[in-house]
Structures are given as structure tokens and as C-alpha cells.
N, C-alpha and C positions, 0 to 999 in steps of 0.2 A: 532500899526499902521504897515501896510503891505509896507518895501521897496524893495520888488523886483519890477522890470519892470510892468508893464503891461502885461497881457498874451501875445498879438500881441509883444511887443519885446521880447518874450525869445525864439523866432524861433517856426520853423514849429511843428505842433505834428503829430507824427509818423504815418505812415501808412493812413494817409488821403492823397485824392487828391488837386493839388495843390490849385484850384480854391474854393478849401471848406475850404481852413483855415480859412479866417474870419469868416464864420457862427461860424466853433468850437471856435476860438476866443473871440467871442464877448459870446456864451453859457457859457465858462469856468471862463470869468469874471467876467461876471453878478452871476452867482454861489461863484464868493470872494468873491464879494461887498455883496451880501445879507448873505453872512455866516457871516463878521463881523459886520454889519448892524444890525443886528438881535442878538447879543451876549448880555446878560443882557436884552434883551426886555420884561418889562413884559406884561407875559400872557393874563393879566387884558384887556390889551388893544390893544389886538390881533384885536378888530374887530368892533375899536371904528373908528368914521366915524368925525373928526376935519372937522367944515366947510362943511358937507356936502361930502368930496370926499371920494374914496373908501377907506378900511379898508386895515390894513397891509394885515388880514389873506385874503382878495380876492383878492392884487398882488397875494401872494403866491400860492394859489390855481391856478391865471390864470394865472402864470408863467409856470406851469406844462400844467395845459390845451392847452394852444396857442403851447406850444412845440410840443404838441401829436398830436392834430388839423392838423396843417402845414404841420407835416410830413408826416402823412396818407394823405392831399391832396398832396404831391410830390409823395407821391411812385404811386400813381395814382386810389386812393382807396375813397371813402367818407364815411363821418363819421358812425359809427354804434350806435342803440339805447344807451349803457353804453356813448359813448363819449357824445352823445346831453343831456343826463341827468346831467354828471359832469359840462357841459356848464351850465344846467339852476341851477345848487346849487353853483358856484364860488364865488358868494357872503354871501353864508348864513354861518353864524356862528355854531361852532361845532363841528371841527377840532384842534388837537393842536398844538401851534408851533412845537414844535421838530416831529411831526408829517410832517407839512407842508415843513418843511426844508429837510426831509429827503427825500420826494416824490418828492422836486424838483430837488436834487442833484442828487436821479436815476435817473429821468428823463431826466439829461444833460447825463449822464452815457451812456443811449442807445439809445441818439443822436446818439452822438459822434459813436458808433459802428455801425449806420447807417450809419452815411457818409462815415466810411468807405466801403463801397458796395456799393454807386453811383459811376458809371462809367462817367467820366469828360463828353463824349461823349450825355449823355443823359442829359446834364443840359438844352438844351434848346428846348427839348419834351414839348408837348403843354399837360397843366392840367387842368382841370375845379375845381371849387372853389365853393361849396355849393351848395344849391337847387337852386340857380338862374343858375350853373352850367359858373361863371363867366368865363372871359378866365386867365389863367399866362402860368408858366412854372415851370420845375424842379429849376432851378436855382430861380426863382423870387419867389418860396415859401420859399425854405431854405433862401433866404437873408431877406426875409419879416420876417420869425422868428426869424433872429439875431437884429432886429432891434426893432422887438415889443418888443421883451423882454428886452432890451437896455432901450427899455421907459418907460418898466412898474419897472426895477428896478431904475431910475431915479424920476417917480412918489413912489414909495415906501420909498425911500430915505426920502424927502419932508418930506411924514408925520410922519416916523419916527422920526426925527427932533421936527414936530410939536407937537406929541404926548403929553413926558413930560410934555409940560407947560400949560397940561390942569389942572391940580391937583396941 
């Protein structure tokens, strides 16, 4: 069991803007929680579906997805044909954990080196959001990612949990 702080208490991380530490924050955490989460998990039941809800391996896949998603709409970009294909296979089986685990941890990886390149000044630049071409902003994609991902590692949790005591 992991005692140090919380990532939010162990101070800022370096060379980000003030206003973006919680996104990298909550990214760097939810990257603990599913790395010890996930230790001993078997494979087997990577992408078994308890009740009905989704599968460890499609958090894991849409943990990476929603990261890549979000930030292509902040930087002011919409999605390209690779990203809407990885959307419509998130759930399919196929994928291995140490696979899945290592895509999401780069993934936090070149977050984090993104924010550091948003200029504080542009967080609340007007961005559109899909083919409905919805409205946000800079700031409300990046905090929208630290928070989906916050839920989908909390839903992942759950059925980790539940998993075991199917067998």
C-alpha cells in the first residue's frame, strides 16, 4: 500500500502552469491508483463484463482514448479518422493488460508535456467539441479530462473489486 500523500499534496510539478496543476494532478494519480489496481490482475478477466458494466480492459483503453480525445479538442484540432476508429473498438477485446497499462501511462506522459505549452492566458479560448461542434473552452476540456478520467478510474476500481468473486 502506497503512503505517500496524494499527488495534489506533494506540491506543484515542475515547469507546468499554475492553473494546470490539478488536471496534471488528478492525470498522475489516477495513473497510481490503476497501476496498483491492476498489479496481480488476471488476464483472464481483462474484459469480463460483471453485471453487465464495462470491462477493466475498456476503462483502460478509454482512459487513454478520452486523454487524446480532450486534448486534440483543447489545442483546437477535431478528431482524425485513427482517433474515431480507436473510439469505436474501446470496448472490444484484444488488447493486453501490460499492454493497456503501458499506453495509458504514456499517455499521461505526453499530457503532462503538453500542458506544459499551454500559455495560462489561453485557457479560456472558445473550442468546439465534436461534429455537433459543441461550445467549451481550453480550460473546460483540460479540467473535463481530469475529471472523466477520475471517474473512469473509480468505475474501474468497482469492478476490479467485483471481478474475483465471480469464480
Amino acid at each position: 500500500m502506497n503512503k505517500s500523500p496524494e499527488v495534489w499534496l506533494r506540491g506543484p510539478i515542475p515547469d507546468l502552469p499554475d492553473l494546470l496543476q490539478p488536471v496534471a494532478h488528478a492525470l498522475l494519480q489516477a495513473r497510481e491508483e490503476v497501476a496498483a489496481m491492476m498489479v496481480d490482475f488476471p488476464e483472464e478477466h481483462l474484459w469480463a463484463r460483471p453485471g453487465g458494466v464495462a470491462s477493466p480492459g475498456f476503462h483502460l483503453r478509454h482512459l487513454t482514448g478520452v486523454i487524446d480525445r480532450l486534448f486534440t479538442y483543447a489545442r483546437g484540432e477535431q478528431l482524425d479518422a485513427d482517433q474515431l476508429k480507436y473510439l469505436k473498438t474501446e470496448g472490444r477485446p484484444g488488447t493486453h493488460l501490460k499492454e493497456l497499462l503501458a499506453a495509458f501511462s504514456e499517455r499521461v506522459d505526453r499530457a503532462l508535456e503538453e500542458l506544459r505549452t499551454v500559455e495560462e492566458r489561453s485557457l479560456t479560448l472558445p473550442r468546439q467539441v465534436g461534429r455537433k461542434q459543441l461550445p467549451s473552452t481550453v480550460l473546460g476540456l483540460l479540467f473535463h479530462c481530469a475529471e472523466h478520467v477520475q471517474r473512469h478510474v473509480g468505475q474501474l476500481l468497482v469492478t476490479v473489486r467485483v471481478i474475483p468473486d465471480l469464480h
